[in-house]
C-alpha positions in Angstrom: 0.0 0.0 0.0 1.6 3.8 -0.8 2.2 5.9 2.3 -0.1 9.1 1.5 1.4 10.5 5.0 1.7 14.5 3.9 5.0 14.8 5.5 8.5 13.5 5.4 9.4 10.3 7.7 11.0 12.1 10.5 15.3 11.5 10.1 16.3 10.6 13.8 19.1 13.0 14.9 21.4 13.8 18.5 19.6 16.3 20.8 20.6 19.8 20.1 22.1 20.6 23.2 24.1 17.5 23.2 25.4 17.4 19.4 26.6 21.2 19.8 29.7 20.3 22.2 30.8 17.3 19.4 32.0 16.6 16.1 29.7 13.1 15.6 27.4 13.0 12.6 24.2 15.3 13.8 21.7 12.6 12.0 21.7 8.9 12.6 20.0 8.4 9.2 16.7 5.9 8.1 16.2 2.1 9.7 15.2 0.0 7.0 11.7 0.3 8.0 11.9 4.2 7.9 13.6 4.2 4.4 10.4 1.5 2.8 7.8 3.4 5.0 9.3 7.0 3.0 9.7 5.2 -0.3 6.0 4.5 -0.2 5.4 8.1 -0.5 6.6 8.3 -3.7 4.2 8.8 -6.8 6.8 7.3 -9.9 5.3 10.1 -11.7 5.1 9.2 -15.7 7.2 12.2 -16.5 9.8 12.0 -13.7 10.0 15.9 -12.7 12.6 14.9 -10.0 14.9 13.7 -12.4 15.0 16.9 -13.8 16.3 18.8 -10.6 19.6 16.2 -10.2 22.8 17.7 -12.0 23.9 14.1 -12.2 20.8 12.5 -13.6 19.8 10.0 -10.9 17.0 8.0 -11.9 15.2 9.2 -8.9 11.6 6.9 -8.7 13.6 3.6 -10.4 15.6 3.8 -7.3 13.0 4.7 -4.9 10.8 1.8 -6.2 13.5 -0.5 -5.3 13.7 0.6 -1.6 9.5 0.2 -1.6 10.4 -3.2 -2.3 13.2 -3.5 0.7 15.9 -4.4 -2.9 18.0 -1.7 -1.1 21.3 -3.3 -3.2 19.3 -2.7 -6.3 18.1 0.7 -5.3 21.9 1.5 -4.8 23.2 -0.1 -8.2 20.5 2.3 -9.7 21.8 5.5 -8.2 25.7 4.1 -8.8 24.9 4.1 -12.1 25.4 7.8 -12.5 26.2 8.9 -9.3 30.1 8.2 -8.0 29.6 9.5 -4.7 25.8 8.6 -3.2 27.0 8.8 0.3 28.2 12.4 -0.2 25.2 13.7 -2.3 23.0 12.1 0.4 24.2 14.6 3.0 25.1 17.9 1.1 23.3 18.1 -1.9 20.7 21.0 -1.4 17.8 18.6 -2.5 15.4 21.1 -1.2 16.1 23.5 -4.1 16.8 20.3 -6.7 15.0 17.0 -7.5 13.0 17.8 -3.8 11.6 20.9 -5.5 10.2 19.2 -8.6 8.7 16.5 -6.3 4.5 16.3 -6.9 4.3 15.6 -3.4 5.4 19.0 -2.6 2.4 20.6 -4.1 0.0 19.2 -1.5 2.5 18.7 1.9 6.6 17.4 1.7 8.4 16.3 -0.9 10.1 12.3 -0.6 12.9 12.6 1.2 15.2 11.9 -2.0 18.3 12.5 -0.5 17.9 10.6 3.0 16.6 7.9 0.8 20.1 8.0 -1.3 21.9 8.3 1.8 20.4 5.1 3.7 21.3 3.3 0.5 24.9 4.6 0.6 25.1 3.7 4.0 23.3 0.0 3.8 25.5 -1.2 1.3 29.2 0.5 2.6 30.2 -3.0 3.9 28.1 -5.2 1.6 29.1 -3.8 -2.2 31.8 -6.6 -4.4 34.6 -4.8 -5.9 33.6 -3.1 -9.0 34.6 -5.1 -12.1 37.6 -2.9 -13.5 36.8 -2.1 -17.3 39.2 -2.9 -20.3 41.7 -0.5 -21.2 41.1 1.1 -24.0 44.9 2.6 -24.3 44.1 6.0 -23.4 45.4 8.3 -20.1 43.7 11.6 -18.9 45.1 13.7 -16.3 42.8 15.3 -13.4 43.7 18.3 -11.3 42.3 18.1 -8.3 40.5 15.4 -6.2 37.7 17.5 -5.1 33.7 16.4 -6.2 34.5 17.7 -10.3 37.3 15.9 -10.5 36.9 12.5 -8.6 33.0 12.4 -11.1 35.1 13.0 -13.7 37.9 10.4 -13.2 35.1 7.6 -11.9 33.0 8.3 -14.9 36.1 8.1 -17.6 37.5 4.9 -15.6 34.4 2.8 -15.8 34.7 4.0 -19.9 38.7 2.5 -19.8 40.8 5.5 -20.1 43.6 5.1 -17.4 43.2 8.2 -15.1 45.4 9.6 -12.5 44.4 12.3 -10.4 46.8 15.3 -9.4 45.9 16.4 -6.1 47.6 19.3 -4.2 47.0 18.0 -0.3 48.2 15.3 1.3 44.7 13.8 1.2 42.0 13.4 -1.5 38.5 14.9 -1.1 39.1 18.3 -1.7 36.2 20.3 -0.1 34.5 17.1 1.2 37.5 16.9 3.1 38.7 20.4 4.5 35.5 22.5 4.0 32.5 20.0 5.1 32.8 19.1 8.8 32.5 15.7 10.3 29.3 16.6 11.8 27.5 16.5 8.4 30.0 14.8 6.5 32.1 11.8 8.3 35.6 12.0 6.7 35.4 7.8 6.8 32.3 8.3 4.7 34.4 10.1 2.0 37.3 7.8 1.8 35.3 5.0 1.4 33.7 7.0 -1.7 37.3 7.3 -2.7 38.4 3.8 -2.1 35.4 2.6 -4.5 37.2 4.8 -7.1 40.4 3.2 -6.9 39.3 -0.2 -7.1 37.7 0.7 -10.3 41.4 1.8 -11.6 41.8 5.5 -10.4 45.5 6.1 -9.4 45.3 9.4 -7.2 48.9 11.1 -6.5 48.8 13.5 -3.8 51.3 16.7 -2.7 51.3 17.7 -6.3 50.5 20.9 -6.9 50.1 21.2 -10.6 51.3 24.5 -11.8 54.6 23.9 -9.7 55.4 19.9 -9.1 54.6 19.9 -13.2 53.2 21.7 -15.7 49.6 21.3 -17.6 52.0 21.4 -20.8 54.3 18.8 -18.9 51.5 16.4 -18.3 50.9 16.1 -21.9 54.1 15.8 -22.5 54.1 12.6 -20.1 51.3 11.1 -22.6 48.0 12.4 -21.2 45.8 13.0 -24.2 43.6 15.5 -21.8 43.3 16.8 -18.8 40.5 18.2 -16.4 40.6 20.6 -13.9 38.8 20.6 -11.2 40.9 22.3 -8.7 38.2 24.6 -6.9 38.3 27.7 -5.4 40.0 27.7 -2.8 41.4 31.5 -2.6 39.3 33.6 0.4 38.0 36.8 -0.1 37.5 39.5 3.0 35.7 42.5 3.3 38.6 45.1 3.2 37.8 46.9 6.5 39.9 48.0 9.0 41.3 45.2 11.6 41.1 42.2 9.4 44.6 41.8 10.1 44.5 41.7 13.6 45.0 38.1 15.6 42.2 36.3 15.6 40.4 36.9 12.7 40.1 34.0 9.5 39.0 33.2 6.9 36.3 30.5 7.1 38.5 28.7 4.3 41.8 28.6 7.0 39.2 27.7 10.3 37.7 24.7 8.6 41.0 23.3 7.0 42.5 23.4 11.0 39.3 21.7 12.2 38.5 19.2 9.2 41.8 18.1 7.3 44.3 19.0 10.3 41.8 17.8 13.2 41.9 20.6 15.4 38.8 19.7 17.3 40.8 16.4 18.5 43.3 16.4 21.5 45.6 14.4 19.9 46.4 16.3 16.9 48.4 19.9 18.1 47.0 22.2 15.7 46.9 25.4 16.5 43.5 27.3 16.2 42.2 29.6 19.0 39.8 28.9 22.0 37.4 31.4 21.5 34.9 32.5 23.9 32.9 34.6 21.2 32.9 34.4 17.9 31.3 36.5 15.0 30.8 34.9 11.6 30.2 37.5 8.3 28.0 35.3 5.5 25.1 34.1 5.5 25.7 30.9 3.2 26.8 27.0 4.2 30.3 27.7 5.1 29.2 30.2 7.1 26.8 28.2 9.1 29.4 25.5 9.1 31.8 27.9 10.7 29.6 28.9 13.4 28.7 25.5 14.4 32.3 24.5 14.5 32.9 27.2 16.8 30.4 26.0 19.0 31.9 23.0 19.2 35.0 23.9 20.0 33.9 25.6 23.2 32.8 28.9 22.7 29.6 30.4 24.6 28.5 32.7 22.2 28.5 32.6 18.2 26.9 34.9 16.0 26.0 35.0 12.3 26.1 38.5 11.1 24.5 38.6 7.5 23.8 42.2 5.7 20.1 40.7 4.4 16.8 39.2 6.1 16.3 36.1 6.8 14.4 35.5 3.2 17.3 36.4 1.4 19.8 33.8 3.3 21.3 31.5 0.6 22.7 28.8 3.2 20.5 25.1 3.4 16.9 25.9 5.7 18.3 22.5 7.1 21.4 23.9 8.0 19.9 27.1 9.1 17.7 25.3 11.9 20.6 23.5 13.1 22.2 26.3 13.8 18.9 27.7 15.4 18.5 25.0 17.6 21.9 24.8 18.8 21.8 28.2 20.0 24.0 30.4 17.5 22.4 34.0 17.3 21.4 35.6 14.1 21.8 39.2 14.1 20.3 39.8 10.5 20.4 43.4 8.7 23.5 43.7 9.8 26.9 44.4 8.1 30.3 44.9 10.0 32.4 48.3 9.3 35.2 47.3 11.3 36.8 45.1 13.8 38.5 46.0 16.9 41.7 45.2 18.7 42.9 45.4 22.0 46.7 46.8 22.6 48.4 43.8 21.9 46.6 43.7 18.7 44.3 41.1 19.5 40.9 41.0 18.5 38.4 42.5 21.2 34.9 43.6 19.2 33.4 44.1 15.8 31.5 47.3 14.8 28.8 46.8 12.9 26.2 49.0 11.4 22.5 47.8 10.8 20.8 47.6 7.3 17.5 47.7 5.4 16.5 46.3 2.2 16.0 48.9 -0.3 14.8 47.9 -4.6 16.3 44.6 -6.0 19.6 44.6 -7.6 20.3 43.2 -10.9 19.9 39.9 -9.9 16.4 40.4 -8.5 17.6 40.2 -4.7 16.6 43.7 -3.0 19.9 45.5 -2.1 20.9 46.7 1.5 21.2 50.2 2.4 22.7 51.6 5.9 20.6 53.2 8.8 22.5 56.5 9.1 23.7 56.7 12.9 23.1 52.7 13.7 26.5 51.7 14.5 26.9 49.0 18.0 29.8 46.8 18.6 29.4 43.3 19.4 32.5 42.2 21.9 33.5 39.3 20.3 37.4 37.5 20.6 37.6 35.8 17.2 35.8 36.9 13.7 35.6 33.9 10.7 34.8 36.2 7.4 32.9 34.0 5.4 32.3 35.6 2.4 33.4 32.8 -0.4 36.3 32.4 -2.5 37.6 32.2 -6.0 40.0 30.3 -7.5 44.0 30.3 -7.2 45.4 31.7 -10.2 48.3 29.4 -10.3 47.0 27.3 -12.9 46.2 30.3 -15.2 49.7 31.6 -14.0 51.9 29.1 -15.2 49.5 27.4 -18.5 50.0 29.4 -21.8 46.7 29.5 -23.9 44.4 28.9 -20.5 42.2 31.8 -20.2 39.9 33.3 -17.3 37.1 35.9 -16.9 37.7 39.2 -15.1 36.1 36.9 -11.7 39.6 34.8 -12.0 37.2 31.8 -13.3 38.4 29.6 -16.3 35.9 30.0 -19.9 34.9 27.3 -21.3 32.3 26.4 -23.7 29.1 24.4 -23.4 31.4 21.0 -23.6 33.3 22.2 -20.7 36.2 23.1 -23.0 38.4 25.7 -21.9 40.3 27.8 -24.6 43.5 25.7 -24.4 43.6 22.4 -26.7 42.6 19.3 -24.8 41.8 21.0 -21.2 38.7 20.3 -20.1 37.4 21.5 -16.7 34.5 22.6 -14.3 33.3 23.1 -10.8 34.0 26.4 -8.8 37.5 26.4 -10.6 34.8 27.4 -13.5 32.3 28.9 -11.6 33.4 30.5 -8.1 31.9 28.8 -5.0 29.2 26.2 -5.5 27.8 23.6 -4.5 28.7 19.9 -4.5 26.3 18.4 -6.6 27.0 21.7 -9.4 30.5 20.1 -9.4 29.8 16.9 -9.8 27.6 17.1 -12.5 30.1 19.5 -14.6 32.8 16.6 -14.0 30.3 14.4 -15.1 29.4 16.8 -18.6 33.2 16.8 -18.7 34.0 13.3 -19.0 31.9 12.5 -21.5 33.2 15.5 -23.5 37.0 14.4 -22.9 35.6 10.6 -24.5 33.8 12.3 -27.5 37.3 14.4 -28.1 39.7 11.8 -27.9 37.7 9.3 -29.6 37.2 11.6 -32.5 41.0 13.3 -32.6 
């Protein structure tokens, strides 16, 4: 029988209170009974509007139909089909404002809970799955830069085609953003290298410490018999605000405080990395990293975080789920609000941020109504440690050092619709191609990608 139940099955997840003083996963995810009981819900819709929400092309109800039917390793060789990394997208992809949005059920009460269905799929079969068959060869190599979402898509979609790939990554781990940006609390790191271990058994060599653009050259790689190359090497460069007393200690970018907490550990004892113990902490931005900031502060030990964002609470472009997270784990938003400066104490530490207080005037360009100051509205907020996140743009290293490899006046790499940038067998994509996005955009431009790289080599 279908579940016509108007809302989503409930996900169970730690009490508030408790989860905002650790670094464990903040939902436990579906029982098997949980995951049929949701799959009910579904309509399989003739015309599959979800489908047309997913940047990777998940055949959304096929799968969903298989967990109706508890065939949870059939639902999960569905989604593998097109989708290298379900465990991932099941956590972080914005579902809400993708294949979620397009869901019929949403007209009338909740969409299905795609993503948690994806996720408990990921998650059931983690220890069960056979290694992958490995494909022939078919005598070709491509070069990726960067193991981040675009390139790891991109080197597991051109490995099951054949093509011998290696993967240039410029940490000491692979992940990219999964692995220094997303914290453990939404993301479990063993979660991602388990995504990355399924690659590897399918062929992928991944080679980390090489930072292309200095360890080799894009020219170089060709030169070593790589017939393309992606690049998928993110944005990883921060962007501040310009003010006065951003170079005072204890201000960061949200880019430097989540590499020391995720990839270098700094929330565990046994790791000596050195990040400050704040007692309050303002955060500028209003988008995921900045809600992942504040929450990371939390959990480090500070008794009072705030989110300072220059718009209302309408205009906030971070995930609603993250947003009442944060809510409920006590971080304060102080909305229409925009700093002007920060202050230091005499040893040039930080001691308050001065902010002024904002009201939405007409929309901007892009339709979003732009902020204006109150005249004579300035306060301070006495705060010991200020995380600017304000998103970042790509290192221009690569441009820097390739000949022929152009970018926009943003610092973002052209390409054209096949991902093709405007030097001869470089391909790329992801937020080295369109500034800071999300996961899932990645992903599915590694995904447009390899199929592109396949067309051009097998037509050269």
């Amino acid at each position: 029988m279908p579940n016509m139940d108007p809302k989503k099955t409930p996900m169970p997840e730690q009490e508030p209170l408790v989860r905002a003083r650790n670094f464990k996963e903040v939902s436990y995810g579906y029982t098997a009974e949980q995951a049929v009981n949701e799959a009910k819900r579904c309509l399989n819709c003739k015309n599959r509007p979800c489908m047309t929400g997913c940047p990777v092309s998940v055949r959304i109800p096929e799968f969903i139909a298989k967990v109706a039917e508890g065939d949870f390793e059939g639902a999960y060789g569905i989604i593998k089909s097109t989708n290298s990394l379900p465990a991932v997208c099941g956590r972080v992809c914005p579902q809400e404002r993708q294949c979620e949005s397009k869901c019929v059920r949403g007209i009338k009460g909740e969409p299905v809970g795609i993503g948690r269905l994806e996720r408990f799929c990921a998650d059931h079969m983690r220890d069960k799955q056979p290694d992958p068959e490995i494909p022939t060869p078919n005598g070709h190599k491509v070069a990726i830069i960067g193991a981040g979402p675009a390139g790891l898509t991109a080197a597991g979609d051109l490995a099951k085609l054949g093509y011998e790939v290696t993967v240039f990554e410029a940490f000491h781990t692979a992940g990219g953003v999964l692995m220094y940006g997303i914290p453990e609390f939404r993301l479990p790191k063993s979660i991602v290298r388990s995504e990355i271990e399924g690659l590897e058994k399918l062929g992928v060599k991944i080679m980390t410490n090489m930072v292309i653009g200095k360890v080799l050259s894009v020219d170089e790689l060709f030169s070593m018999g790589f017939e393309a190359v992606f690049i998928g090497s993110g944005a990883g460069l921060p962007r501040f605000m310009g003010i006065d007393g951003e170079d005072l200690v204890g201000v960061y970018s949200a880019n430097e405080y989540l590499t020391r907490i995720n990839l270098m550990k700094a929330y565990d004892d046994e790791y000596f990395t050195p990040i400050k113990k704040s007692k309050n902490v303002a955060v500028v931005g209003g988008g995921n990293v900045a809600m992942d900031s504040a929450r990371s502060a939390m959990r480090l030990g500070a008794e009072k975080v705030y989110i300072i964002y220059r718009r209302s609470m309408d205009e906030l472009p971070a995930r609603k789920e993250e947003v009442h997270h944060a809510q409920e784990e006590g971080i304060e938003f102080r909305l229409l609000t925009n700093p002007t400066r920060v202050i230091g104490d005499k040893n040039g530490q930080v001691e308050a941020i001065e902010c002024v207080k904002m009201e939405l005037g007409d929309p901007d360009a892009s339709g979003r109504r732009s902020p204006k100051v109150i005249e004579g509205s300035e306060f301070a907020l006495d705060v010991d440690t200020v995380i600017m996140a304000l998103g970042t743009s790509p290192n221009p290293l690569l441009r820097m050092t390739t000949p022929g490899l152009e970018t926009n006046s943003k610092g973002t790499l052209i390409v054209n619709e096949n991902e093709c940038t405007t030097k001869e067998g470089v391909f790329a994509g992801g937020d080295a191609v369109t500034g800071a996005a999300t996961v899932i955009l990645a992903m599915g431009a590694g995904k447009k990608a390899a199929a592109a790289i396949d067309d051009y080599i097998r037509n050269k």
